[in-house]
N, C-alpha and C positions, 0 to 999 in steps of 0.2 A: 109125618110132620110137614105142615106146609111149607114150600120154600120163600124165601123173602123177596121180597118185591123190590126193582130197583130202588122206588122211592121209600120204602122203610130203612133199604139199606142207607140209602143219603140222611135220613133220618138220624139211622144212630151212628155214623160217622160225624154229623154236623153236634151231637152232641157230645161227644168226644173230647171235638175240635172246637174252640171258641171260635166263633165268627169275625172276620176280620172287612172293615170297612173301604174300600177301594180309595184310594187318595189319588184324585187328579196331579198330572202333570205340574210341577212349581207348585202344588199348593204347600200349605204349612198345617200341618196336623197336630193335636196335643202331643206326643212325644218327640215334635222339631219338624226340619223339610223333610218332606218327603218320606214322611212315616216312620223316619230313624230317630232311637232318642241321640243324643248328641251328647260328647262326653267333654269334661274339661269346667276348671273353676268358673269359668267367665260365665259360659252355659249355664253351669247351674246356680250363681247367682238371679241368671236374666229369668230364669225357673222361676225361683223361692221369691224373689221380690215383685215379679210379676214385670221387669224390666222390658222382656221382648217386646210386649205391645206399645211399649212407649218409644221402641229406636228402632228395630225391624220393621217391626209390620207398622206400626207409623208411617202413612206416605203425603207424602208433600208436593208440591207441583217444582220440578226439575227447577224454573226456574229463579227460585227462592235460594239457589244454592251460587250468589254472588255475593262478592267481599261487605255491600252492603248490607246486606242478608244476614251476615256471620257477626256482624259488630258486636249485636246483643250476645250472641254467647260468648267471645271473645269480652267482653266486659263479665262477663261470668267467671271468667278463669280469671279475671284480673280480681275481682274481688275474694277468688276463695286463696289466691297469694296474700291478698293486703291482709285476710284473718292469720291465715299462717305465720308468716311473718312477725304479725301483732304477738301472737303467743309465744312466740318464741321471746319476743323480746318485752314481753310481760313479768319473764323470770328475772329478768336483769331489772328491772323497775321499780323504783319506790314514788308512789307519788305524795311527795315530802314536798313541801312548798322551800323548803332550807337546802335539799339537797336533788333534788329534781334536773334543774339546769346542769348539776356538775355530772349528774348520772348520764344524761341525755350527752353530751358534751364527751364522756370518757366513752360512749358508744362509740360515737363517732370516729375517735380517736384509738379504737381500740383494732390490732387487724383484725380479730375474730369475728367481731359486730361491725362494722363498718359498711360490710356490705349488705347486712341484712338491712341494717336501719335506714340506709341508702335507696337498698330499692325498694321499702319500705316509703319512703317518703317521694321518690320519682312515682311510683307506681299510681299513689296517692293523684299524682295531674293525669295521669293516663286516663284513669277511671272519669274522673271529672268531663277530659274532651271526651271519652266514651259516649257519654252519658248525655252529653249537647249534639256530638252529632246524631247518635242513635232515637233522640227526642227529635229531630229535623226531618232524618228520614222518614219516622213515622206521621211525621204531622204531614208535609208534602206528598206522600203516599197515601195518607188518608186510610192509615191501618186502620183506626178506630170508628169507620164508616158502617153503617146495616142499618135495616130494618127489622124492630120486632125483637125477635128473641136470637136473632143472626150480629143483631148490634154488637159493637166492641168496645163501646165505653167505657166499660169497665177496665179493658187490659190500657185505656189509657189512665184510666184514675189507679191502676195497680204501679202502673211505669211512673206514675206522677207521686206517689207514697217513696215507691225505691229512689228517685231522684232525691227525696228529702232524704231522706234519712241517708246518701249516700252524702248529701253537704253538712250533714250536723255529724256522719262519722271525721267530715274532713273538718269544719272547725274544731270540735274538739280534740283530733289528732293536733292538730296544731296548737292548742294550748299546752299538753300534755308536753310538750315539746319542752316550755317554759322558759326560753328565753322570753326579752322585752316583749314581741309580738306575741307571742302564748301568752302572755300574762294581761297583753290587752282585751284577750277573749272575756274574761272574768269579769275586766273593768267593763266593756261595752257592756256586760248582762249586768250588772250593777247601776249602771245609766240609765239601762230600758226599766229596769224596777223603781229609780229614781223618778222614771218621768210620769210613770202610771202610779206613784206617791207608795209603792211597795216596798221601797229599801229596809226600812226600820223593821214593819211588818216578819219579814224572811233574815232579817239580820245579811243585808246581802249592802252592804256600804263598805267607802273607799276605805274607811277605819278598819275596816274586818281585812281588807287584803293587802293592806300595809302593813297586818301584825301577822308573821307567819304561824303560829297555831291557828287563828284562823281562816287563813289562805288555806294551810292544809286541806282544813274540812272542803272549803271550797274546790281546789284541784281533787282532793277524792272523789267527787259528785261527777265535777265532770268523767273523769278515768272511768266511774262506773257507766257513763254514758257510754263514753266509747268503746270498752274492752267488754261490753255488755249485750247494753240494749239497743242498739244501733243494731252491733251485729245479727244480733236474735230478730230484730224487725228488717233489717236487710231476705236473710233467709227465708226469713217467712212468706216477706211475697215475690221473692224468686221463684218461690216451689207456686206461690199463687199465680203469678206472672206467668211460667209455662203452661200451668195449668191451663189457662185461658187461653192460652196459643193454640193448646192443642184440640182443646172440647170448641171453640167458635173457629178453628183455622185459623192459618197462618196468610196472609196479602198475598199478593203476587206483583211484583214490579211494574207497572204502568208502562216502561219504558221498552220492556220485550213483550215480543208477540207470543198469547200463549199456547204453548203445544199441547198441553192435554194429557201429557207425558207424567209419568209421581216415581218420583224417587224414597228409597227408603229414609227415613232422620239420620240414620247410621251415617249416612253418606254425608249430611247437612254438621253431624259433630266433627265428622275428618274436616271439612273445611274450619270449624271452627280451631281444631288443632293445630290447622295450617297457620292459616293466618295468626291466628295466637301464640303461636313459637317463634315466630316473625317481630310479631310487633312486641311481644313480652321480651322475647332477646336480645332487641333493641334495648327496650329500660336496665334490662340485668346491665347491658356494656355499661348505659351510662351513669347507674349505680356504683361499676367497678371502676370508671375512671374519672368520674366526675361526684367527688363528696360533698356534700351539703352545709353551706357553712352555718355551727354551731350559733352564732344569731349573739347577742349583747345578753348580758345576764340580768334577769331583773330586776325592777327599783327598789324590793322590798330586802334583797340581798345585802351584805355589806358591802364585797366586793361590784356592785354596780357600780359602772360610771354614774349610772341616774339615782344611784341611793339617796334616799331623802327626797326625793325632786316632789313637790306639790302638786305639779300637773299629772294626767295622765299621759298614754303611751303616744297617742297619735298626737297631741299636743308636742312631744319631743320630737317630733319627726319619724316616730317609726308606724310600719305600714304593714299590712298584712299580705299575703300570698297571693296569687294571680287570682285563685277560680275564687275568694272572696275580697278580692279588694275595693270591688262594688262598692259592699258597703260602707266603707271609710270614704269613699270617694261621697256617695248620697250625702254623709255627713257633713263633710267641704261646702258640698255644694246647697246645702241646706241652710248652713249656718252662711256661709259670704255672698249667695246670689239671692238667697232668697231670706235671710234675716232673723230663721226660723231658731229660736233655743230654749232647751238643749238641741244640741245640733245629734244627737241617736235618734231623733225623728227621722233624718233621713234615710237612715236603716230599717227603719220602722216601717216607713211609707212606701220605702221601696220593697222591700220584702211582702207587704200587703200587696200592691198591685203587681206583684209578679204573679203571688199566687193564686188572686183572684183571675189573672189572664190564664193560667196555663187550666184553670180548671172548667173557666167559661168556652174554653176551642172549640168542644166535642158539641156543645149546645148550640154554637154560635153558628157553627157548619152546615149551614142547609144542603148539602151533596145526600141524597140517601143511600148511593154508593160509592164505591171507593174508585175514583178518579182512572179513567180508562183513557191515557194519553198525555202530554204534556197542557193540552190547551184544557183540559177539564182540569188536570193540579193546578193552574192557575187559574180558571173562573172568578173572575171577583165578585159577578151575579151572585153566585150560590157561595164563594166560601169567602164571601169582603171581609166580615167582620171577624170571620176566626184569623185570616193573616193580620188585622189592627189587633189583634188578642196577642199572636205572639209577636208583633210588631213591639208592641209593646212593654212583652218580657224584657227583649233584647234592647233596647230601646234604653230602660232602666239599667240595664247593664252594663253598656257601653257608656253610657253615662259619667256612671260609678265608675268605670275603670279608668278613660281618660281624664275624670277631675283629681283621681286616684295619685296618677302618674304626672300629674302637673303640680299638685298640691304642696306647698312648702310647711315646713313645723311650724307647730302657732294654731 
């Protein structure tokens, strides 16, 4: 019998033996680093959901990982508290137009709920300056700068969807509320259906939320806004928003020089956890020591001071909340500087050309890259007319808020 040849012998030992593929140094191989599978819940999530490639091996340029940097996710955890929160205190909830104020009110007053509904409602302005400054950074950053199919327009019309829908979860958080100012939210959209001759049409007039069964229907509509669809369209282009961050990339700071260096996302959530326990901790203190006052009961109540009154809310003197007092301010200033009535045009007007600016920027921006320095973030050649765009946001804004805060009842 012939003897076997070294190489038949490797032969049927290699069949034996499955073959095993050599794994470079630091590389990451399907069964984890470094050829090992990796044992542990967390692991075998980042497995099954396909998580690794999105926080591991995700890399980003080192210097993405400053406080400015962290905002947007940091507004991220601020909004999956405000849902939290929300549901919890959706059990305690009736949105009863009769018994709404006294429910809202015995929260407050209650120790158990006190502090949810608190920083429930502080958490509410965080998110808001979140949201203005993390809109700044990217516009003076010129995140949404490229060419071709590298463009980022989109994650600024993503950011621009989430900013709405993050101000119609806050006014109607604030109606929901139902004191005098909650109850003005209804009256303003009764106004604007007033002015475009829709009232009658939608059954949405002052007679309908003067009489609390039909106030009711009307506070359920909104509650379904907020306890809903807000939420459901916030989430949706969260998950769209990263998305876009990570398929086009993430900016890199004009302000640092850059090294070239990529860190893992892993390391970009820790900073986000950082600063997030930080400034979230903050709100919890002054949720815990600083309570929100319960607000006038509304005029359609018995117990109102304003029961009965014929005027509406802002007519009596009451005003709405910082991040929209704008618009009560446009209406001041609509109806005594400029003559204009109903005075909800200037809600109207002003909400129009906010939106028309913040969606004209990306257009208006002739940069075809994102700004390499301080003297290219301000170019007025190339980017004049997108800073008159958000000149202009802000413009309307500040407005609104100092006609807001001058304005007397009447």
């Amino acid at each position: 019998m012939a003897s076997e040849t070294p190489e038949a012998s490797l032969q049927v030992q290699g069949a034996a033996q499955p073959a095993t593929v050599p794994v470079e140094p630091g590389a990451i191989s399907p069964n984890g680093r470094n050829g090992h599978r990796r044992a542990g819940l967390w692991n075998w999530v980042e497995d099954q959901f396909a998580l690794r490639s999105l926080i591991e091996e995700y890399m980003i340029p080192v210097e993405t990982n400053t406080i400015w940097y962290t905002l947007g996710g940091v507004l991220m955890f601020s909004l999956v508290l405000e849902i939290l929160t929300g549901v919890a205190l959706s059990f305690a909830y009736t949105p009863d137009a009769g018994k709404a104020y006294a429910i809202t009110k015995g929260l407050i007053e209650s120790p158990g709920w006190f502090w949810v509904i608190n920083f429930h409602y502080w958490n509410a302005f965080l998110i808001f300056a979140l949201v203005m400054i993390h809109m700044l950074r990217v516009f003076v950053t010129g995140g949404y700068r490229g060419i071709g199919a590298q463009a980022k327009q989109g994650l600024w019309f993503s950011g621009f969807v989430l900013a709405a829908c993050t101000l119609v979860a806050f006014i109607s958080g604030e109606s929901i509320h139902w004191d005098e100012v909650g109850f003005a939210v209804p009256w303003h959209v009764s106004e604007v259906f007033q002015a475009f001759g829709l009232a009658s049409a939608v059954h949405y007039g002052f007679a309908e939320l003067r009489n609390i069964p039909t106030a009711t229907e009307k506070l359920g509509q909104i509650y379904a806004v907020h306890i809903s669809i807000a939420p459901i369209l916030l989430l949706l282009f969260v998950v769209m928003h990263y998305f876009l961050i990570k398929v086009k990339g993430i900016s890199i700071p004009f302000w640092l020089k850059a090294s070239g260096q990529k860190a893992p996302f892993s390391k970009h959530i820790r900073e986000w956890v950082i600063y997030g326990s930080i400034i979230l901790g903050i709100v919890l203190l002054i949720a815990v020591f600083v309570p929100r006052d319960p607000g006038i009961a509304p005029q359609l109540v018995p117990d109102s001071p304003y029961f009965g009154a014929t005027k509406g809310p802002g007519a009596l003197g009451t005003k709405p909340s910082f991040p929209i007092s704008w618009t009560h301010g446009m209406n001041v200033f609509f109806d005594e500087h400029l003559g204009i009535n109903p005075d909800i045009w200037g809600s109207i007007v002003g909400t129009t050309l906010m939106v028309l600016a913040l969606l004209a920027i990306p257009f208006l921006d002739r940069s075809e890259h994102e700004p390499q320095g301080w003297v290219k973030a301000f170019d007025l050649r190339q980017r004049g007319w997108a800073f008159a765009a958000m000149g202009l946001f802000w413009l309307v804004m500040i407005v609104g808020v100092i006609q807001n805060a001058v304005a007397e009842a009447g």
